[in-house]
Biotite code that builds the C-alpha atoms (Angstrom):
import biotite.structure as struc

atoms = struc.array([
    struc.Atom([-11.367, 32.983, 34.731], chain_id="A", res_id=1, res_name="UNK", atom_name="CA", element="C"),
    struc.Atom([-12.579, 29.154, 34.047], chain_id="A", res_id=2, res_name="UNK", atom_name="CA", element="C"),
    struc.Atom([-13.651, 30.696, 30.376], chain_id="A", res_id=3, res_name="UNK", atom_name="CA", element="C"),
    struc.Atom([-10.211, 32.333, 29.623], chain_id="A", res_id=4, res_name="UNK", atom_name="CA", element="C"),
    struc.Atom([-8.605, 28.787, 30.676], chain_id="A", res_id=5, res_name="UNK", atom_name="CA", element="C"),
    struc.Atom([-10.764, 27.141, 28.290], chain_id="A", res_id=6, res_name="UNK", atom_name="CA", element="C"),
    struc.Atom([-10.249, 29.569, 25.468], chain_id="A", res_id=7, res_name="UNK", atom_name="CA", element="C"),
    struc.Atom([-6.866, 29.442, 25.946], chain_id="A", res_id=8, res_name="UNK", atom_name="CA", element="C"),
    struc.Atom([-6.922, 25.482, 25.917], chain_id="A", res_id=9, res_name="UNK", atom_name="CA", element="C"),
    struc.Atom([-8.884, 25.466, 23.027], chain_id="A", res_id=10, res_name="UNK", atom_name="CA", element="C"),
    struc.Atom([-6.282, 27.794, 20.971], chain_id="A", res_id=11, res_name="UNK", atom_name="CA", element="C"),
    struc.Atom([-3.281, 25.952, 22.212], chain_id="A", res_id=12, res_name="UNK", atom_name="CA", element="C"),
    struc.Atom([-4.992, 22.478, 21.170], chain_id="A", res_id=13, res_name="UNK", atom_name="CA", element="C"),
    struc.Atom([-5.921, 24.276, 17.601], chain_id="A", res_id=14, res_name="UNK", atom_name="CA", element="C"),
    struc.Atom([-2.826, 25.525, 16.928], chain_id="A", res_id=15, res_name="UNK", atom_name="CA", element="C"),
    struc.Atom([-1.061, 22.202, 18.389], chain_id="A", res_id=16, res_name="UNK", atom_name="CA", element="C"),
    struc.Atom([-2.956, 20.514, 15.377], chain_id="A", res_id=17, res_name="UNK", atom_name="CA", element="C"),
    struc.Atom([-2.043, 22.729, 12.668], chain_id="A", res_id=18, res_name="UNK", atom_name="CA", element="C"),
    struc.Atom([1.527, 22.818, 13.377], chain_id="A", res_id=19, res_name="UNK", atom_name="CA", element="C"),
    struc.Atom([2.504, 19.547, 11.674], chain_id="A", res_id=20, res_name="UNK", atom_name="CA", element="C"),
    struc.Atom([0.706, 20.837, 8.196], chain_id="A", res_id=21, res_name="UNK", atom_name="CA", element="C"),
    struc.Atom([3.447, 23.581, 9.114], chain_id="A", res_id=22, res_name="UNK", atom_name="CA", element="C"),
    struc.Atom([6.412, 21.456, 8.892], chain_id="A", res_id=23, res_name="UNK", atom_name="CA", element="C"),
    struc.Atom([5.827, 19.861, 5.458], chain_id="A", res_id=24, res_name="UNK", atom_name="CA", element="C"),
    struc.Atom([7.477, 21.435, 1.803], chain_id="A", res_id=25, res_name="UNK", atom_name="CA", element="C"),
    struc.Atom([4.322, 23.223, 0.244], chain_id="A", res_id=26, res_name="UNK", atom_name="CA", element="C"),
    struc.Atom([3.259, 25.336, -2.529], chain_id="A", res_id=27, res_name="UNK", atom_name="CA", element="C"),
    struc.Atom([2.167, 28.799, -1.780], chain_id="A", res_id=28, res_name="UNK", atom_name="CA", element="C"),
    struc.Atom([-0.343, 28.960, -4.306], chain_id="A", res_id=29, res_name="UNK", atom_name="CA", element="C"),
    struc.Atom([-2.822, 25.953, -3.850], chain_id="A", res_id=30, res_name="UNK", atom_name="CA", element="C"),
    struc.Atom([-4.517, 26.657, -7.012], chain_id="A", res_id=31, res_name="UNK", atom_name="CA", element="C"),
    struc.Atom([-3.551, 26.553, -10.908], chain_id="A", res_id=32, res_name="UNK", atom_name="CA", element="C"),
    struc.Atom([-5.470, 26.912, -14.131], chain_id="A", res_id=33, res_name="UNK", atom_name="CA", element="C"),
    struc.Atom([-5.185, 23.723, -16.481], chain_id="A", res_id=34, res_name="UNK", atom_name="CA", element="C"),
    struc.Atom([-3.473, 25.128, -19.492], chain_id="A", res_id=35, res_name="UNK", atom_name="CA", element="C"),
    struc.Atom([-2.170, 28.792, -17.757], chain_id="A", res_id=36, res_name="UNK", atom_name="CA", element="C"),
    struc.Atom([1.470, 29.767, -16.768], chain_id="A", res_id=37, res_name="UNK", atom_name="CA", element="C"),
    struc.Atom([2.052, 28.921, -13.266], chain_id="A", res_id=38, res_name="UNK", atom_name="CA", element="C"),
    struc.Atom([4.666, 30.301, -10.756], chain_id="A", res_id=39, res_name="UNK", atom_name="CA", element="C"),
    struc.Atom([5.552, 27.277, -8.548], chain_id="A", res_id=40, res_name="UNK", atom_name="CA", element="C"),
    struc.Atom([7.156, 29.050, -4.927], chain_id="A", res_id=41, res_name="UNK", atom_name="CA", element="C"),
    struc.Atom([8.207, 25.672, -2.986], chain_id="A", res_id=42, res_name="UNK", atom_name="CA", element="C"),
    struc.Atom([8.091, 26.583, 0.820], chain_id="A", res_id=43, res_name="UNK", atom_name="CA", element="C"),
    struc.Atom([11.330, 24.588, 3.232], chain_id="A", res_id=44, res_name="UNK", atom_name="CA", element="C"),
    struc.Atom([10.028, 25.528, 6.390], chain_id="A", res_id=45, res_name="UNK", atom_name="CA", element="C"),
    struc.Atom([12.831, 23.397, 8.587], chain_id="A", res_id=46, res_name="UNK", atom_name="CA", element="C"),
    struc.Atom([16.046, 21.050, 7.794], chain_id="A", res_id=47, res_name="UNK", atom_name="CA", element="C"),
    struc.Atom([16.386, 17.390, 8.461], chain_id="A", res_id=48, res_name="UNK", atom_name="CA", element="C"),
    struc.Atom([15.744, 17.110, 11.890], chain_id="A", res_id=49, res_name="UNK", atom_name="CA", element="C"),
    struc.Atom([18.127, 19.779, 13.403], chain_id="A", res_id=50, res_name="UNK", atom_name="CA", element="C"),
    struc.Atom([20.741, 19.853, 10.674], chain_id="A", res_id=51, res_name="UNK", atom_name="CA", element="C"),
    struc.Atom([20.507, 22.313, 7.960], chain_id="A", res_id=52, res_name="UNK", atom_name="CA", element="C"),
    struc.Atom([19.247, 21.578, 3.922], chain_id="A", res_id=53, res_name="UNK", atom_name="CA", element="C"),
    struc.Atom([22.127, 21.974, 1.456], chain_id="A", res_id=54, res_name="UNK", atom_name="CA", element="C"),
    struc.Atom([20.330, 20.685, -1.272], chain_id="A", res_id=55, res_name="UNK", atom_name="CA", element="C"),
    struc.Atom([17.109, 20.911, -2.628], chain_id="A", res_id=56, res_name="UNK", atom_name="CA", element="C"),
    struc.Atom([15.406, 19.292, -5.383], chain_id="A", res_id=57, res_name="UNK", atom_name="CA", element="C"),
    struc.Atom([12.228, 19.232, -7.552], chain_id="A", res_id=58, res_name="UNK", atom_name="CA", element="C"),
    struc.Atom([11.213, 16.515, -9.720], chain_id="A", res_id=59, res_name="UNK", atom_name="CA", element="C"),
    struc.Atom([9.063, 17.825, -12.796], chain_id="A", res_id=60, res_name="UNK", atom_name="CA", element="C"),
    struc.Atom([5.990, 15.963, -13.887], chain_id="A", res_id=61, res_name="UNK", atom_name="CA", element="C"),
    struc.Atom([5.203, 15.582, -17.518], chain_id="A", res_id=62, res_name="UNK", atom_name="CA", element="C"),
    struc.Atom([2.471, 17.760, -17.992], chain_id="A", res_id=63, res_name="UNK", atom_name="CA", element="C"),
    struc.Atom([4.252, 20.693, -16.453], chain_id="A", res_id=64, res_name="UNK", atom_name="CA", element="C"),
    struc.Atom([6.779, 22.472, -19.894], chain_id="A", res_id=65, res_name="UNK", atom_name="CA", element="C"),
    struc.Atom([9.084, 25.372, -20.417], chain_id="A", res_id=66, res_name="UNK", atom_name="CA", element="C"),
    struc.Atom([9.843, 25.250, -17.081], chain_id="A", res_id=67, res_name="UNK", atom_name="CA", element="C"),
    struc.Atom([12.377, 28.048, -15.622], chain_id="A", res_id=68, res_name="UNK", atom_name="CA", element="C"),
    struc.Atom([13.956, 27.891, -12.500], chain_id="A", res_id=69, res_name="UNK", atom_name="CA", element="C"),
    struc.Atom([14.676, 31.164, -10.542], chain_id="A", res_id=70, res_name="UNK", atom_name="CA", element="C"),
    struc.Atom([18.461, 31.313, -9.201], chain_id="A", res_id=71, res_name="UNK", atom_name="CA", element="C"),
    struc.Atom([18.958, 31.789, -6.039], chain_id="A", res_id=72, res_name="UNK", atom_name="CA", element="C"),
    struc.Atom([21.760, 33.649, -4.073], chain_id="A", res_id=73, res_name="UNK", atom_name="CA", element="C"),
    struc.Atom([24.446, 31.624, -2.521], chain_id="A", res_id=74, res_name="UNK", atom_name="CA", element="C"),
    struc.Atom([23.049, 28.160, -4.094], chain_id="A", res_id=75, res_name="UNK", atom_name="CA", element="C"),
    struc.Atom([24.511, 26.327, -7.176], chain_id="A", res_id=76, res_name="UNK", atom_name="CA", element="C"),
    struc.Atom([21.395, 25.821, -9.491], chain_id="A", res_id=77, res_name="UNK", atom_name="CA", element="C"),
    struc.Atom([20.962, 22.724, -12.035], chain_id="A", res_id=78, res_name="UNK", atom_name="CA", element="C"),
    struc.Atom([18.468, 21.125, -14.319], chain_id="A", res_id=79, res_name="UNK", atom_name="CA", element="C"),
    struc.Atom([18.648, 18.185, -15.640], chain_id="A", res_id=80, res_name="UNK", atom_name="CA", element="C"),
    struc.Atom([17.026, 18.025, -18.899], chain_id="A", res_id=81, res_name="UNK", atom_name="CA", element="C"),
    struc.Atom([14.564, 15.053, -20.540], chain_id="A", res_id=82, res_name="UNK", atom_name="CA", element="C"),
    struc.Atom([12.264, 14.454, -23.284], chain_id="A", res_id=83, res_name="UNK", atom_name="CA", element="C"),
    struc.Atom([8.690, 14.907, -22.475], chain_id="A", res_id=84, res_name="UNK", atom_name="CA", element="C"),
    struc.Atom([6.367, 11.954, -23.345], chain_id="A", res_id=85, res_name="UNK", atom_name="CA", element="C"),
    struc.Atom([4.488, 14.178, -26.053], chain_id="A", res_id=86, res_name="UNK", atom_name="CA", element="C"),
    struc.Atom([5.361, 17.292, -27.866], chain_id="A", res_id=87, res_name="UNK", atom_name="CA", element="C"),
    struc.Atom([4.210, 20.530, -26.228], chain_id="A", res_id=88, res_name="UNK", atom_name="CA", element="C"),
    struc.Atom([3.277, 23.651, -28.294], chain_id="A", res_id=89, res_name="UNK", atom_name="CA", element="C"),
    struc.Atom([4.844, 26.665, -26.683], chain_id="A", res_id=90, res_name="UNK", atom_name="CA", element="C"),
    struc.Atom([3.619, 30.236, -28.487], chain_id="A", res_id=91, res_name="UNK", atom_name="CA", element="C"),
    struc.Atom([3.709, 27.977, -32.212], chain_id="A", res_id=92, res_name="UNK", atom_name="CA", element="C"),
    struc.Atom([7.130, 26.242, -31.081], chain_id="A", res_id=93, res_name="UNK", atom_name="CA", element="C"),
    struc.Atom([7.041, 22.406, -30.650], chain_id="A", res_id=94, res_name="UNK", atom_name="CA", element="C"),
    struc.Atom([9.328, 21.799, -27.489], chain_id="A", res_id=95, res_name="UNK", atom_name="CA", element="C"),
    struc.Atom([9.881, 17.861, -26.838], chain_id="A", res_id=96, res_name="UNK", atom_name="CA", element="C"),
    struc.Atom([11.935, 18.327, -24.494], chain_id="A", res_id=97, res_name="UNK", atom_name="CA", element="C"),
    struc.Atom([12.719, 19.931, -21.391], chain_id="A", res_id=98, res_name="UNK", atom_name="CA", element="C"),
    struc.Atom([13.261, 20.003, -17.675], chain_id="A", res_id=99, res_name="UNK", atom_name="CA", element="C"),
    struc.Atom([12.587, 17.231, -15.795], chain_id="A", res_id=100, res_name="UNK", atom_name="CA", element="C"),
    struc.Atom([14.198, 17.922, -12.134], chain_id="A", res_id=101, res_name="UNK", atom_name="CA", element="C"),
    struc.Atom([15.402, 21.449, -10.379], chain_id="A", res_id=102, res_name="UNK", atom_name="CA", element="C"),
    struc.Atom([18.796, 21.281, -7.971], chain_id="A", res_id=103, res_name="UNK", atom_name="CA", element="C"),
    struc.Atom([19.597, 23.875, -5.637], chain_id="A", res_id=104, res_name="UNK", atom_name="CA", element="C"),
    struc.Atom([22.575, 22.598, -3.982], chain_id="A", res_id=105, res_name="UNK", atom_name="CA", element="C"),
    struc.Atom([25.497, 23.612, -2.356], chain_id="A", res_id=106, res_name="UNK", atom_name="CA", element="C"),
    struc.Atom([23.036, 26.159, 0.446], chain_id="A", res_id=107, res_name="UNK", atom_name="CA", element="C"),
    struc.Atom([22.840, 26.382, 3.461], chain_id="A", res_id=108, res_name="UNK", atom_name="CA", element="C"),
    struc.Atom([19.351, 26.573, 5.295], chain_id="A", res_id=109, res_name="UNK", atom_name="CA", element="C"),
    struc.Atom([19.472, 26.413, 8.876], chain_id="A", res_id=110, res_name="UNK", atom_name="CA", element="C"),
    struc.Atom([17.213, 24.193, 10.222], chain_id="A", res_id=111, res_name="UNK", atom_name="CA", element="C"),
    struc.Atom([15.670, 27.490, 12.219], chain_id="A", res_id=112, res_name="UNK", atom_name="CA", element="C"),
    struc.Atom([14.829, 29.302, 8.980], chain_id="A", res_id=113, res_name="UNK", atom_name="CA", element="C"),
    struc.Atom([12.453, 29.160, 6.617], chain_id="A", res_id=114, res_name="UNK", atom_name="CA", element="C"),
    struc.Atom([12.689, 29.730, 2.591], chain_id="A", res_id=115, res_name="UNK", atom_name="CA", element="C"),
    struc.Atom([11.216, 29.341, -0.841], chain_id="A", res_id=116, res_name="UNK", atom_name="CA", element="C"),
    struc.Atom([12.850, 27.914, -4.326], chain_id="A", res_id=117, res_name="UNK", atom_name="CA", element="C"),
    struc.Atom([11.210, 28.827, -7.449], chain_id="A", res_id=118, res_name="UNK", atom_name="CA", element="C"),
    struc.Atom([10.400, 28.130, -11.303], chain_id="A", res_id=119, res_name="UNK", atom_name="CA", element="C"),
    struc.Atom([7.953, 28.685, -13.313], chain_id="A", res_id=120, res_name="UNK", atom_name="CA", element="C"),
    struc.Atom([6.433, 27.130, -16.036], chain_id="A", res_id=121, res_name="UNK", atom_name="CA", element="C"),
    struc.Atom([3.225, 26.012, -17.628], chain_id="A", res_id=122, res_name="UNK", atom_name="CA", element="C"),
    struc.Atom([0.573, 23.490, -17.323], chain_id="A", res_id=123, res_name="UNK", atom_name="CA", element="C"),
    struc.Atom([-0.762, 21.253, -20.396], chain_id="A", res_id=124, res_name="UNK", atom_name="CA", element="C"),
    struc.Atom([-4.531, 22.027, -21.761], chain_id="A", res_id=125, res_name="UNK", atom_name="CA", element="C"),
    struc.Atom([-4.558, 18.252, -21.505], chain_id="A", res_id=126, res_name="UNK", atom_name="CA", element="C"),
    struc.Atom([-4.420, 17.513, -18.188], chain_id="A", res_id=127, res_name="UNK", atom_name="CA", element="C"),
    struc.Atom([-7.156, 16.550, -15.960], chain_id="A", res_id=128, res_name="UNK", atom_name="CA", element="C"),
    struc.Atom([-8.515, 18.508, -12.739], chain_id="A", res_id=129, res_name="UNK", atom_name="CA", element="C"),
    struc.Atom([-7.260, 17.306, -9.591], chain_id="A", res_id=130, res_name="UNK", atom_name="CA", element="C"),
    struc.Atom([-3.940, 17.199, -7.591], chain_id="A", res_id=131, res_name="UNK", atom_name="CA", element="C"),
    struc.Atom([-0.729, 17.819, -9.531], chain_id="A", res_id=132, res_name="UNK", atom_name="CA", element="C"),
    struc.Atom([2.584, 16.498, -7.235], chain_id="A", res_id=133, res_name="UNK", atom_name="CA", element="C"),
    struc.Atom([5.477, 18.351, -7.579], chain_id="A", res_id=134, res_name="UNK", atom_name="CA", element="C"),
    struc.Atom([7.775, 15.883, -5.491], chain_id="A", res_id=135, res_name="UNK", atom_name="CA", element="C"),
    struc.Atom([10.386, 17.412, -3.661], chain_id="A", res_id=136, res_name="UNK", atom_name="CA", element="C"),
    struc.Atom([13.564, 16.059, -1.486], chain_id="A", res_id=137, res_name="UNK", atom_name="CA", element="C"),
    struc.Atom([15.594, 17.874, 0.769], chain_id="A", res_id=138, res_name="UNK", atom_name="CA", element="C"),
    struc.Atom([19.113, 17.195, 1.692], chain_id="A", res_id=139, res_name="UNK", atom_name="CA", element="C"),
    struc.Atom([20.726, 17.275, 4.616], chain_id="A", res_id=140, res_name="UNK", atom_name="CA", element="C"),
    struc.Atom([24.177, 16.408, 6.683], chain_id="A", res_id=141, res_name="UNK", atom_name="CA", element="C"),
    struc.Atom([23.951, 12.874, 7.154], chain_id="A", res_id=142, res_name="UNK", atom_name="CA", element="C"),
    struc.Atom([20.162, 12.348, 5.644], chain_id="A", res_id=143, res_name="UNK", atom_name="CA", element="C"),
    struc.Atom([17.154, 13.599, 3.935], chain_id="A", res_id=144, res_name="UNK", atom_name="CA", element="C"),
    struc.Atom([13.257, 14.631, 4.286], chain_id="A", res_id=145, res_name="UNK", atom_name="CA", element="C"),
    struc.Atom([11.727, 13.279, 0.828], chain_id="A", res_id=146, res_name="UNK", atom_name="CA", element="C"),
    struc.Atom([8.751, 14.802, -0.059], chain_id="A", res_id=147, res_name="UNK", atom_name="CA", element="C"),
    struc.Atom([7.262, 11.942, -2.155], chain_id="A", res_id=148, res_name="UNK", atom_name="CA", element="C"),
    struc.Atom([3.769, 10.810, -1.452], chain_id="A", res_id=149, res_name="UNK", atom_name="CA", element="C"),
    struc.Atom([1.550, 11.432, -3.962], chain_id="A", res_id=150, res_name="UNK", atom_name="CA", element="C"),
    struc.Atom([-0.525, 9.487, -2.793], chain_id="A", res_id=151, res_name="UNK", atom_name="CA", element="C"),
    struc.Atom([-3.264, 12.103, -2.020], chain_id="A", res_id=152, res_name="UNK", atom_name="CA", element="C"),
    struc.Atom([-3.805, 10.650, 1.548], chain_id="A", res_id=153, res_name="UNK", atom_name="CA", element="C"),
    struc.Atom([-4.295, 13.676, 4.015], chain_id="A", res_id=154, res_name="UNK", atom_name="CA", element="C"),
    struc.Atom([-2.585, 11.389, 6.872], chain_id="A", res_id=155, res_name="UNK", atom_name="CA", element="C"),
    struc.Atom([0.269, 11.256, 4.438], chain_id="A", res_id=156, res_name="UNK", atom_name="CA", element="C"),
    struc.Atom([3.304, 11.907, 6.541], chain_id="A", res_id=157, res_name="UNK", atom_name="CA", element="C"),
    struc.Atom([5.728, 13.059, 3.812], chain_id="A", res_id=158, res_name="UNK", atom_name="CA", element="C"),
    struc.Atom([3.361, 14.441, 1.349], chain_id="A", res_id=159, res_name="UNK", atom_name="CA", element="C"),
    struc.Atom([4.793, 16.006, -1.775], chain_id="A", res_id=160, res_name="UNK", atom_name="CA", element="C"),
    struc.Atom([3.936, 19.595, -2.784], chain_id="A", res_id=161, res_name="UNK", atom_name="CA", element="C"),
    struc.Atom([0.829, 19.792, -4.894], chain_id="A", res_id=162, res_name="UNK", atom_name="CA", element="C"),
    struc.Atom([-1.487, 22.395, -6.786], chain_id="A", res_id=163, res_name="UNK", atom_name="CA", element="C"),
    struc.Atom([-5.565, 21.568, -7.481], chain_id="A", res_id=164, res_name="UNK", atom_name="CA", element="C"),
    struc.Atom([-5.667, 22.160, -11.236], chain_id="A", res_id=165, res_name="UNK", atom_name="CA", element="C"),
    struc.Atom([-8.973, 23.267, -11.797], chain_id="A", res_id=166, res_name="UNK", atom_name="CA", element="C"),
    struc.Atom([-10.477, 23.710, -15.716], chain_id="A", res_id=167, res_name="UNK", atom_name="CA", element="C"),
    struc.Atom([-9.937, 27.255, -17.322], chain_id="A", res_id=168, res_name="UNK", atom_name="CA", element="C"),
    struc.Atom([-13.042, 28.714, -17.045], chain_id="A", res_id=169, res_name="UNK", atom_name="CA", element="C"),
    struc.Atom([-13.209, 28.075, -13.058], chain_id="A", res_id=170, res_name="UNK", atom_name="CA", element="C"),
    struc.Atom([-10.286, 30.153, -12.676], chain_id="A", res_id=171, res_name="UNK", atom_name="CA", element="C"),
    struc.Atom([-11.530, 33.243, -14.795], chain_id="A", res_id=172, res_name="UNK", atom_name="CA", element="C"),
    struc.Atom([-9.576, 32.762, -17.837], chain_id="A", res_id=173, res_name="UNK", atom_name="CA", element="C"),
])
């Protein structure tokens, strides 16, 4: 009996410190290869507190081109549209400009559900391996969770979604 107290103290306390890597905006795929097509799925796992997102919205990184959102049923979607730092070849097409942030707005995600907003798009041979931020902010009635930090600190409390780019030829391609 003592034993299945313990155990069951132990799980509760394990689970009781995952939770709050629960409750941030995340990517579901941790990794990316630098220079590959990557399909970004941005996880909303809660609202703002206990009112419900209307709006979300993801701020592209130079680095990341040709980016394409996916539209999403009963959501307004909008880009707004930049030039990138440096030209990008895309298939033998020079793009210099593109999408710089992704709005889903006009939703309406209860903060008791969970869903996923995504785009696609691809990552430059030029970057470096390490974290790639993806900051995110969600909006609510009367305030908003930003997803900002890029900090890279794991006691970050409002971390913004990130990949690990890792060189080409440790992901298999």
């Amino acid at each position: 009996m003592i034993r299945f107290i313990t155990a069951a103290v132990v799980a509760v306390a394990a689970i009781a410190s995952a939770a709050p890597a629960f409750a941030h905006v995340t990517l579901e795929t941790p990794k990316a290869a630098i220079g590959s097509t990557y399909k970004a799925v941005v996880r909303v796992p809660h609202g703002c507190g206990t009112a419900a997102t209307n709006v979300v919205r993801v701020q592209i990184p130079e680095g990341f081109y040709n980016v394409k959102p996916m539209p999403k049923a009963g959501w307004t979607l909008e880009t707004v549209i930049g030039p990138y730092a440096n030209p990008y070849d895309n298939h033998g097409t020079q793009l210099t400009e593109g999408v710089k942030e992704i709005v889903w707005k006009d939703g309406n995600l209860p903060n008791e559900w969970y869903d996923e907003f995504v785009f696609r798009g691809t990552f430059a041979g030029t970057l470096q391996p390490g974290r790639f931020y993806f900051p995110a902010i969600q909006e609510c009635a009367g305030g908003e969770e930003a997803w900002i930090d890029v900090s890279g600190d794991e006691n970050a409390e409002m971390p913004a979604p990130s990949v690990e780019l890792v060189p080409a030829e440790a992901a298999g391609h």
